[in-house]
C-alpha positions in Angstrom: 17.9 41.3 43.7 20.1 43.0 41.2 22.8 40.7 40.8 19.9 37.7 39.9 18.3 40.0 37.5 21.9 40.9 35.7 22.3 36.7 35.8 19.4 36.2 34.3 19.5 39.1 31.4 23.1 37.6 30.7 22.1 34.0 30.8 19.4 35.3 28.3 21.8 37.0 25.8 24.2 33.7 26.1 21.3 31.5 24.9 20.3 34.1 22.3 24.0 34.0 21.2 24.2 29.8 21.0 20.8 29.9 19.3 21.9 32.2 16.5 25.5 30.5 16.3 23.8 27.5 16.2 21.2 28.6 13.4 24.1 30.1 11.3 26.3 26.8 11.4 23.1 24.8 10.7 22.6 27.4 7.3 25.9 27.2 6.4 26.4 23.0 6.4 22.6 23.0 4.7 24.1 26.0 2.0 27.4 23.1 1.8 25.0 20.1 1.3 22.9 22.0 -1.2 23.5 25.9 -2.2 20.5 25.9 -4.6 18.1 25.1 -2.1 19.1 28.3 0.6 20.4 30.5 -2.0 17.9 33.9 -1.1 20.5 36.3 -1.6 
């Protein structure tokens, strides 16, 4: 019961992880192809 919960929390964080690694090499090749465009800072 305990071990499948701890998978699943884990296999959560992994995904959450990939998404935002994912999401921040997506940013940064759209900032490469056009800086203007994503420039918020």
């Amino acid at each position: 019961m305990w071990i499948e919960i701890g998978a699943k929390i884990a296999l959560n964080k992994q995904k959450q992880e990939l998404l935002t690694v994912l999401s921040t090499l997506s940013t940064g090749v759209c900032n490469n192809i056009n800086p203007h465009k994503y420039k918020f800072n």
